[in-house]
N, C-alpha and C positions, 0 to 999 in steps of 0.2 A: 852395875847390872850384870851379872852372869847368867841368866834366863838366856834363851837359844828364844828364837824365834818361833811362831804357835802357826802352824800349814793347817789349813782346813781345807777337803776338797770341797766346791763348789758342783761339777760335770764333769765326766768325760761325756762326747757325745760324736760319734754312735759308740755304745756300747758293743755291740756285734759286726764284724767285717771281716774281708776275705782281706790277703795278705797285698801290700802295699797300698791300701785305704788310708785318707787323711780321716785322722780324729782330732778333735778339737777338748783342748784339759784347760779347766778355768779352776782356778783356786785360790786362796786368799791367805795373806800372811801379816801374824802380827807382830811388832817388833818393838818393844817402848825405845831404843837407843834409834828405830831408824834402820831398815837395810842398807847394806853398804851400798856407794854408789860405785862403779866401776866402767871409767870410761863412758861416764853419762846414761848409766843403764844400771837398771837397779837389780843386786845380786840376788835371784831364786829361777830356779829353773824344774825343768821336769831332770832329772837324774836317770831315768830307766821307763819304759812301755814298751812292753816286746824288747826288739832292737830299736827302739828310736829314743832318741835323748837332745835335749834341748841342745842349740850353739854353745859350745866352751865359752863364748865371748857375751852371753845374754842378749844379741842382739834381736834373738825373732822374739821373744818372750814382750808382750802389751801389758804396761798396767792401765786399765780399762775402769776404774775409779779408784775412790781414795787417794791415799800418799804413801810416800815409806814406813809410813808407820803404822799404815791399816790400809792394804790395798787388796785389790781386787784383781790377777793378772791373766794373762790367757795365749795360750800357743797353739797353732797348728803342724799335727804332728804327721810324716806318712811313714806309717807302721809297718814293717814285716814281723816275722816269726812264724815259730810253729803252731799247730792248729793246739788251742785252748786256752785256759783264764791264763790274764798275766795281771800281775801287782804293777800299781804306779807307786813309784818314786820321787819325792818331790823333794829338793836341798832348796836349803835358803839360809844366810850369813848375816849379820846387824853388825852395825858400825863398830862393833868392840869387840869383834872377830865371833862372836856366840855361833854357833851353825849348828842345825839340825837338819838330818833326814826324817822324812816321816812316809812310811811303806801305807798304797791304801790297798787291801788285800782283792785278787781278782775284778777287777773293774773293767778289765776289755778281752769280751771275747774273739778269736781268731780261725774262724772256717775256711776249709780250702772248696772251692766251689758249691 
């Protein structure tokens, strides 16, 4: 299996926020080999929102149904940057090292009061 693993967003929510606002990114990733596990924590994270990016370690990251192999995950994030759209980013690995980014284009916007 050389396929990279398939990220579909699921939500960000809220959409719209002033700067250092928690947002909440749920998304879904499929892997037929299985995401790796690492350290008991299974390898996908968010990569990029504004400035915020999931723990190096996958530790905040919930898989909230499914399994490694079709799950369902979810983070809360508290977001800075500057006022306007920013792209999420979401990485995710399968047990045969496959990885892929997948960019979802402007999905949170960022107002200053």
């Amino acid at each position: 299996d050389k396929s990279a693993p398939v990220v579909s967003l699921v939500s960000v929510t809220p959409t719209l926020i002033e700067p250092g606002e928690t947002v909440t990114v749920t998304w879904s990733v499929a892997a037929p080999s299985g995401l790796d596990p690492y350290g008991g924590e299974t390898v996908t994270k968010v990569y990029s929102l504004g400035t915020a990016s999931s723990a190096s370690n996958y530790e905040d990251v919930t898989r909230i149904s499914g399994d490694r192999y079709d799950g369902v995950y979810q983070v809360q994030l508290q977001v800075f940057g500057s006022n306007g759209t920013n792209n999420l980013r979401i990485w995710a690995r399968d047990n045969l090292d496959n990885s892929s980014f997948t960019t979802f284009k402007d999905q949170l916007e960022i107002v200053s009061g």
